[in-house]
PDB file of N, CA, C, O and CB in Angstrom:
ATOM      1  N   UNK A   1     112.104  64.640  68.134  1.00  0.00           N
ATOM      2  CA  UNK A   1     111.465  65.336  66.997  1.00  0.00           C
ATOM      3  C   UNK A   1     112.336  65.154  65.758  1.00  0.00           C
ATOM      4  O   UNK A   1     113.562  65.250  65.694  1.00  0.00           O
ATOM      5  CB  UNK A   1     111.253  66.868  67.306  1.00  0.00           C
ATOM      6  N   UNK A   2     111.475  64.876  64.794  1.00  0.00           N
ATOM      7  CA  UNK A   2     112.667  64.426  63.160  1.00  0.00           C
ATOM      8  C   UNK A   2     112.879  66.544  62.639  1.00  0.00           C
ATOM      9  O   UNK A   2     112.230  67.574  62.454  1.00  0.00           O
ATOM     10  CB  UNK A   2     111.077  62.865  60.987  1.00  0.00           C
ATOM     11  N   UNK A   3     114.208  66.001  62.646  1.00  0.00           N
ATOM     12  CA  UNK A   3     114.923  66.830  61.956  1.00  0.00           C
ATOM     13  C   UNK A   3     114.156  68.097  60.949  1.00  0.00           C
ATOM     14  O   UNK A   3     114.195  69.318  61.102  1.00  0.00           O
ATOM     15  CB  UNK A   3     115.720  65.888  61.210  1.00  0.00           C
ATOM     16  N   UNK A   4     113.434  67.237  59.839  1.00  0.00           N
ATOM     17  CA  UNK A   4     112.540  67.978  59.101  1.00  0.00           C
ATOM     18  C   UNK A   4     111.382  68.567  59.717  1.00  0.00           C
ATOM     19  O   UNK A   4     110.973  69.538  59.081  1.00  0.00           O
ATOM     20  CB  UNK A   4     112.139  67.263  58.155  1.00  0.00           C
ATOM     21  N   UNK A   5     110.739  68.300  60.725  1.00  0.00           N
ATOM     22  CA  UNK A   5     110.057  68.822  61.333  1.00  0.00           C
ATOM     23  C   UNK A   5     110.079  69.940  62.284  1.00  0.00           C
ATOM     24  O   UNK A   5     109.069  70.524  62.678  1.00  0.00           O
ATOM     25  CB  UNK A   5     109.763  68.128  61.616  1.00  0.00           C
ATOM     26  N   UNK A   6     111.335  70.219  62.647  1.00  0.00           N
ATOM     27  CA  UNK A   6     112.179  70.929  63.279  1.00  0.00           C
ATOM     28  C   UNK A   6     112.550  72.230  62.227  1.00  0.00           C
ATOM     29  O   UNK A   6     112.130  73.366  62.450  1.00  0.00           O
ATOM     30  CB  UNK A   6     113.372  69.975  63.722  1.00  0.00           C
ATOM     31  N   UNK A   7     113.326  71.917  61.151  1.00  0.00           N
ATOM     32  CA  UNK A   7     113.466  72.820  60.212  1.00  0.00           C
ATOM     33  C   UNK A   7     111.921  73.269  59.868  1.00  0.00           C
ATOM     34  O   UNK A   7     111.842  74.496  59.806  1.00  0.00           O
ATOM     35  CB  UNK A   7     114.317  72.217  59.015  1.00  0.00           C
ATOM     36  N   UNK A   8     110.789  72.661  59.650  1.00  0.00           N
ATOM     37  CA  UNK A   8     109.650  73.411  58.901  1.00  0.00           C
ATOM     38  C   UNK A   8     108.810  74.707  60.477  1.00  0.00           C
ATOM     39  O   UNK A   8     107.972  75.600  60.352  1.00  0.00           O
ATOM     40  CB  UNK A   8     108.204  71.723  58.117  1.00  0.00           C
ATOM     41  N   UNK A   9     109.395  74.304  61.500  1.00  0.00           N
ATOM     42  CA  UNK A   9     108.694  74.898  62.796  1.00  0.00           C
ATOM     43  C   UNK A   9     109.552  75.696  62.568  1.00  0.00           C
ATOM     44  O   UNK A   9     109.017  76.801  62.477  1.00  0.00           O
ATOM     45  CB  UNK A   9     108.514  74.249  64.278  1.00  0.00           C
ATOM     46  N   UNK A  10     110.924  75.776  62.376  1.00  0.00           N
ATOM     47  CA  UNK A  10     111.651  77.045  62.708  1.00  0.00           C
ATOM     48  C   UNK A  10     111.295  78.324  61.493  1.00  0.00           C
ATOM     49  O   UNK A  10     111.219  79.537  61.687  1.00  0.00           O
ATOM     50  CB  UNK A  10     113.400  76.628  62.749  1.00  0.00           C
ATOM     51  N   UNK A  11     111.161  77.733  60.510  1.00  0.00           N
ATOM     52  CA  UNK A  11     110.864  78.088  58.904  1.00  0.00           C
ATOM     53  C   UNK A  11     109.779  79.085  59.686  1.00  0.00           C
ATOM     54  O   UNK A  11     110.016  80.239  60.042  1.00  0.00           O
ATOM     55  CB  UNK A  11     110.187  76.599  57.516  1.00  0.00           C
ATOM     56  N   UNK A  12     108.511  78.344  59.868  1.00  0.00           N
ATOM     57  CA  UNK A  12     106.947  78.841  60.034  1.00  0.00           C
ATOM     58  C   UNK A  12     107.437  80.017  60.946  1.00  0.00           C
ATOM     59  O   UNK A  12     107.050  81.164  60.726  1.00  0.00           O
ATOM     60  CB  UNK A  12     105.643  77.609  60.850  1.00  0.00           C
ATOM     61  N   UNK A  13     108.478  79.655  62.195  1.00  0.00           N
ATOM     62  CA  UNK A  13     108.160  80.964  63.313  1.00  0.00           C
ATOM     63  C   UNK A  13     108.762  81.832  62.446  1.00  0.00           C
ATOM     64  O   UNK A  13     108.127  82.865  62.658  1.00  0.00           O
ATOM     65  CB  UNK A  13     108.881  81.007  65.036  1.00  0.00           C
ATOM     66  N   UNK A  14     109.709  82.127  61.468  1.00  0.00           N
ATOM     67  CA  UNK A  14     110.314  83.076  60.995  1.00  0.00           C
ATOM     68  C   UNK A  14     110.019  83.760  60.480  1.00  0.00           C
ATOM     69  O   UNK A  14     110.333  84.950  60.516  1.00  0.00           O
ATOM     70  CB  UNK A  14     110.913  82.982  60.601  1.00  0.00           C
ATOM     71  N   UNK A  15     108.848  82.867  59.402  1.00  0.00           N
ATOM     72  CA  UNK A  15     108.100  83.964  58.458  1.00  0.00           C
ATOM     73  C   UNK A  15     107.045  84.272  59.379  1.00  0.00           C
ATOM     74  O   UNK A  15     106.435  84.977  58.575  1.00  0.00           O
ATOM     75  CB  UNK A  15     107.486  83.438  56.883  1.00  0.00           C
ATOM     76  N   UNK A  16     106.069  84.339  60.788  1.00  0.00           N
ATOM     77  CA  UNK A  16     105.383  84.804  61.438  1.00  0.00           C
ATOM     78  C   UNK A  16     106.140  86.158  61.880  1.00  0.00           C
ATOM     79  O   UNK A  16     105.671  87.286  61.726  1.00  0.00           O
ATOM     80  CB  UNK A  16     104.977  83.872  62.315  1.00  0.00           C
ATOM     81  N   UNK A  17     107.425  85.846  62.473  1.00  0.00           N
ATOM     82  CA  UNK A  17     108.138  86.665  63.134  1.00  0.00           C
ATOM     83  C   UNK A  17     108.480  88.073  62.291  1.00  0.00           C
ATOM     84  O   UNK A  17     108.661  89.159  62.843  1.00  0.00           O
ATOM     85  CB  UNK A  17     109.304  85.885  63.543  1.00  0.00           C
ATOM     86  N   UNK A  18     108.529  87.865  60.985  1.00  0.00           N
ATOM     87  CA  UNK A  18     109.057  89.115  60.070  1.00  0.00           C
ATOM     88  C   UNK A  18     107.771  89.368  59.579  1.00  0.00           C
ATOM     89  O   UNK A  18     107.858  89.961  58.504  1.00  0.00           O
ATOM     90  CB  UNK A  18     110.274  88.852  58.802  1.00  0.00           C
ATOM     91  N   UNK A  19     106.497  89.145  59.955  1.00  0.00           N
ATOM     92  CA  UNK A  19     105.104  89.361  59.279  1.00  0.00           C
ATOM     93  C   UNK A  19     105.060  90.651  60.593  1.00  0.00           C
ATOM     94  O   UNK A  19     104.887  91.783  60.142  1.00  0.00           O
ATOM     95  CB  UNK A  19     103.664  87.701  59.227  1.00  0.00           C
ATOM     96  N   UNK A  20     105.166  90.575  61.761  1.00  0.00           N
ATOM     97  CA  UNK A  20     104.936  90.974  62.671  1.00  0.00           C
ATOM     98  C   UNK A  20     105.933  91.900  62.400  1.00  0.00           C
ATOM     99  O   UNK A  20     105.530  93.019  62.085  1.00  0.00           O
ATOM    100  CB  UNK A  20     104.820  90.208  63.691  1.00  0.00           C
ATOM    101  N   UNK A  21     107.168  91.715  62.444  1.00  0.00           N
ATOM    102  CA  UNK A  21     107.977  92.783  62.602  1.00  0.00           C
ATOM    103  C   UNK A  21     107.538  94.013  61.236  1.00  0.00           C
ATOM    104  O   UNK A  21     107.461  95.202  61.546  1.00  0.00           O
ATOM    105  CB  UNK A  21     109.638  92.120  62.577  1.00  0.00           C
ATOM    106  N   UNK A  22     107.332  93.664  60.075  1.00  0.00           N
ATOM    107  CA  UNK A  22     106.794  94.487  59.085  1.00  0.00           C
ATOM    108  C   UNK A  22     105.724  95.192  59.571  1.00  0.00           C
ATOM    109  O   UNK A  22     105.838  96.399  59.355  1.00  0.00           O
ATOM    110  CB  UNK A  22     106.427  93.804  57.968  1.00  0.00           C
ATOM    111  N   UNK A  23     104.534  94.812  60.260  1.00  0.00           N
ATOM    112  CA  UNK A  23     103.330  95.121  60.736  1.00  0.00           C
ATOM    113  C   UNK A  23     103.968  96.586  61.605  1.00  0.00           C
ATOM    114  O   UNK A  23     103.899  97.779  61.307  1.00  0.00           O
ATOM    115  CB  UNK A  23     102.550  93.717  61.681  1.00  0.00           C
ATOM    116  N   UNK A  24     104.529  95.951  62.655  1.00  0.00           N
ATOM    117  CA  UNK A  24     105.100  96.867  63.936  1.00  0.00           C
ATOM    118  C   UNK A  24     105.825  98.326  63.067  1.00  0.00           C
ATOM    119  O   UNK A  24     105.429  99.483  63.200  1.00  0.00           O
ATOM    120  CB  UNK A  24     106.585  95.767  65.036  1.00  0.00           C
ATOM    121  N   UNK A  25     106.902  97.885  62.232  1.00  0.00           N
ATOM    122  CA  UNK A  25     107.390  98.724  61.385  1.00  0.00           C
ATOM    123  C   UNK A  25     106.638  99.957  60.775  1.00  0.00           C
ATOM    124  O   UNK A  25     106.628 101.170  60.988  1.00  0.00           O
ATOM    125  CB  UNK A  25     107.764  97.990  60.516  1.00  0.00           C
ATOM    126  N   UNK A  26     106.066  99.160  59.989  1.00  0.00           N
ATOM    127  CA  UNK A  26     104.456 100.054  58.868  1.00  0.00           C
ATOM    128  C   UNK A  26     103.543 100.769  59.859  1.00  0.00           C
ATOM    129  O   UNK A  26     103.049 101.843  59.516  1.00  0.00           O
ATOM    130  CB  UNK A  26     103.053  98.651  57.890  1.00  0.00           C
ATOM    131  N   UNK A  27     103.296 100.286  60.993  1.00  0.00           N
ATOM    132  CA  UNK A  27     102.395 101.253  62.039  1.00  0.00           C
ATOM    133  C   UNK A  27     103.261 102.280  62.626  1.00  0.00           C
ATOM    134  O   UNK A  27     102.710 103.279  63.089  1.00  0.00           O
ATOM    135  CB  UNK A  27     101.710 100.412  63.342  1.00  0.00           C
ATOM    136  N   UNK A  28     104.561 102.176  62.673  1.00  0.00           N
ATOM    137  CA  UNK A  28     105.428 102.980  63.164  1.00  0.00           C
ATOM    138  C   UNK A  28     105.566 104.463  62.403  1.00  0.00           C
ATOM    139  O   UNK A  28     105.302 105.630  62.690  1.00  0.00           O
ATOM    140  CB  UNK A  28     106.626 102.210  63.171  1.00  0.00           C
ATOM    141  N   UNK A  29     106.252 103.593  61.029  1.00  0.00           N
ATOM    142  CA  UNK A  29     106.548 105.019  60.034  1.00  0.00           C
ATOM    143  C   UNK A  29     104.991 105.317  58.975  1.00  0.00           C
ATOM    144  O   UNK A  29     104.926 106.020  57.966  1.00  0.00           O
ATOM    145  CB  UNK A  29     108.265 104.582  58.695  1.00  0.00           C
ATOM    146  N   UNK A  30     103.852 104.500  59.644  1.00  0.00           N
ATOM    147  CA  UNK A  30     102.688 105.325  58.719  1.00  0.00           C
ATOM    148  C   UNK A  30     102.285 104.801  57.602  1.00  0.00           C
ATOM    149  O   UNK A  30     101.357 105.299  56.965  1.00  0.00           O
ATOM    150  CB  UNK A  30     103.064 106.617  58.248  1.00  0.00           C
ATOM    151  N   UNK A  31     102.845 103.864  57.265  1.00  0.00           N
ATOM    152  CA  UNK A  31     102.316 103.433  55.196  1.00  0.00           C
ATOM    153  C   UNK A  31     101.925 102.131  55.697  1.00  0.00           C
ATOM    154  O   UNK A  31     102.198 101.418  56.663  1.00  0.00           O
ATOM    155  CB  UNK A  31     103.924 103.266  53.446  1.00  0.00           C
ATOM    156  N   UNK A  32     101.212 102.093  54.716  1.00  0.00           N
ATOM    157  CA  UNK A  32     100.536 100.935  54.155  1.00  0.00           C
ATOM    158  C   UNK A  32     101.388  99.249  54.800  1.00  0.00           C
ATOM    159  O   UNK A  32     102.549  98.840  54.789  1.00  0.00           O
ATOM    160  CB  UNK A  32     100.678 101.213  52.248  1.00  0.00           C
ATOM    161  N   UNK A  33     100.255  98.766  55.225  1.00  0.00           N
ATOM    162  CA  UNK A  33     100.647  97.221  55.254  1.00  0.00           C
ATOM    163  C   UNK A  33     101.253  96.477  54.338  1.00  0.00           C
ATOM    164  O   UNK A  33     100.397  96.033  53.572  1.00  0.00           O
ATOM    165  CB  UNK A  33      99.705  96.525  55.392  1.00  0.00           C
ATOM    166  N   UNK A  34     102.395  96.107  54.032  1.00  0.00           N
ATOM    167  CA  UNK A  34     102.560  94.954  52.846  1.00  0.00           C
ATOM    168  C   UNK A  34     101.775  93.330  53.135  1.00  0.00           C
ATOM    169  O   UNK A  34     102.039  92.559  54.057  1.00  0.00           O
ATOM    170  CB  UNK A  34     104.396  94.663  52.699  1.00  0.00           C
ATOM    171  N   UNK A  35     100.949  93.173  52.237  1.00  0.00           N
ATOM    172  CA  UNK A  35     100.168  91.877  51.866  1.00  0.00           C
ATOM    173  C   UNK A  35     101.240  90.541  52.273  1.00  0.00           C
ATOM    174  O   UNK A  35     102.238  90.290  51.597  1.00  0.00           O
ATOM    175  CB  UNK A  35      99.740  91.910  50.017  1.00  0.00           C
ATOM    176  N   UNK A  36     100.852  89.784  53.444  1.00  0.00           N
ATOM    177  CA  UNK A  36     101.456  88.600  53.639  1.00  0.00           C
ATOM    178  C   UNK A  36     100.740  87.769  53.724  1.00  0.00           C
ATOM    179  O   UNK A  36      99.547  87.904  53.451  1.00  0.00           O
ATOM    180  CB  UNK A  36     102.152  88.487  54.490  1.00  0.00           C
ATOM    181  N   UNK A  37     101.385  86.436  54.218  1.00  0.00           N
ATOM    182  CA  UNK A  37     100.754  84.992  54.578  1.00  0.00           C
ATOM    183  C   UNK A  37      99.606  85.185  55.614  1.00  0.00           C
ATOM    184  O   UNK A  37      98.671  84.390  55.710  1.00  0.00           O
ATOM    185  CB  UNK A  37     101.928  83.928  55.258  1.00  0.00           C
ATOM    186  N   UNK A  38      99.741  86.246  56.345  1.00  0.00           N
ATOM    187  CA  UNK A  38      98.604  86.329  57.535  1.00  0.00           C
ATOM    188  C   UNK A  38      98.266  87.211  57.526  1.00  0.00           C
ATOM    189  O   UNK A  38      98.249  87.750  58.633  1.00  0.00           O
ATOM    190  CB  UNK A  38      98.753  86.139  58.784  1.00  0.00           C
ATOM    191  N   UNK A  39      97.674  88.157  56.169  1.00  0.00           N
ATOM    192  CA  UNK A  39      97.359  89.610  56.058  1.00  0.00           C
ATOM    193  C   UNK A  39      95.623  89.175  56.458  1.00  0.00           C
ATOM    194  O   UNK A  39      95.146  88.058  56.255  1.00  0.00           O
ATOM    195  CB  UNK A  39      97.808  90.484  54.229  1.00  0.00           C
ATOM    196  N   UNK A  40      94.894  90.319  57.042  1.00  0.00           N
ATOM    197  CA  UNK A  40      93.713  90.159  57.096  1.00  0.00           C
ATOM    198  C   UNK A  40      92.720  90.748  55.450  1.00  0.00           C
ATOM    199  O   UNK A  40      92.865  91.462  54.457  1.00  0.00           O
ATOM    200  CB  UNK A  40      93.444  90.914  58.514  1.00  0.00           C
ATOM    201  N   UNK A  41      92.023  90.113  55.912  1.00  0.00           N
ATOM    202  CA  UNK A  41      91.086  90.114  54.655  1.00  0.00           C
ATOM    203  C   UNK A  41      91.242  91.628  53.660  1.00  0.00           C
ATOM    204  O   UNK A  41      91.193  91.770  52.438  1.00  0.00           O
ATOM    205  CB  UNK A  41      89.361  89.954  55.306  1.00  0.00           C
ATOM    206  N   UNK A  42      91.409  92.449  54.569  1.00  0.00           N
ATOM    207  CA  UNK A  42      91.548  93.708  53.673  1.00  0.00           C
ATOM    208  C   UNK A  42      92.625  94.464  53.602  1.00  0.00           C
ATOM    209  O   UNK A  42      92.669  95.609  53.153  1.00  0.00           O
ATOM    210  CB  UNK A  42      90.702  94.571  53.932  1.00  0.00           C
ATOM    211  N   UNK A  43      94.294  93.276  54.434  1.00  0.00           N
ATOM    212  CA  UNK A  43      95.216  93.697  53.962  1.00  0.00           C
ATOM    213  C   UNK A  43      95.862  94.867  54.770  1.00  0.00           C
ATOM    214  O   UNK A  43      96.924  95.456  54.565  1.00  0.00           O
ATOM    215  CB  UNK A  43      94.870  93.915  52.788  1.00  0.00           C
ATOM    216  N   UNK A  44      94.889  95.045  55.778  1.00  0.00           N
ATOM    217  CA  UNK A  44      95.560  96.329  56.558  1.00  0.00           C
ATOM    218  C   UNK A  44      95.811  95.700  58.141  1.00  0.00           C
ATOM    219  O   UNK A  44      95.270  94.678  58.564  1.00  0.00           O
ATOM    220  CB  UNK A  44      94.333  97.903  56.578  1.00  0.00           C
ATOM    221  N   UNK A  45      96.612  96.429  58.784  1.00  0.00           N
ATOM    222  CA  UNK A  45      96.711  96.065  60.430  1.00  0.00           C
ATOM    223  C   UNK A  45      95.876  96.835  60.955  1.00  0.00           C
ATOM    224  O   UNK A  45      95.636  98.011  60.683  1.00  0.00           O
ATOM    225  CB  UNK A  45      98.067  96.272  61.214  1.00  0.00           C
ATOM    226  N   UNK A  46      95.154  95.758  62.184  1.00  0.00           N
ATOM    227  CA  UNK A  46      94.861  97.645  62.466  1.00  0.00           C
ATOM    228  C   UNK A  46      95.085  97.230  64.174  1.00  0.00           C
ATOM    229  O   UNK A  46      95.015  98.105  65.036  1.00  0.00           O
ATOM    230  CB  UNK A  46      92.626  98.614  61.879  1.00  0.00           C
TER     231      UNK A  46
END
């Protein structure tokens, strides 16, 4: 696997990984979703 391709997969899982962890977070303590790369259409988790 080239190098750069490697860096852009690790890139992608990271920002998935802290989309999720924010999600998990925000359902935890109660507020609002913050708007990401994979927010659903209306921005909320549910």
């Amino acid at each position: 696997m080239p190098l750069a391709a490697l860096v852009i997969a690790v890139i992608g899982l990271a920002i998935l990984a802290s989309e999720i962890a924010i999600r998990a977070s925000a359902i935890v303590v109660g507020t609002p979703v913050i708007p990401g790369p994979f927010h659903s259409a209306d921005g909320n988790a549910r």
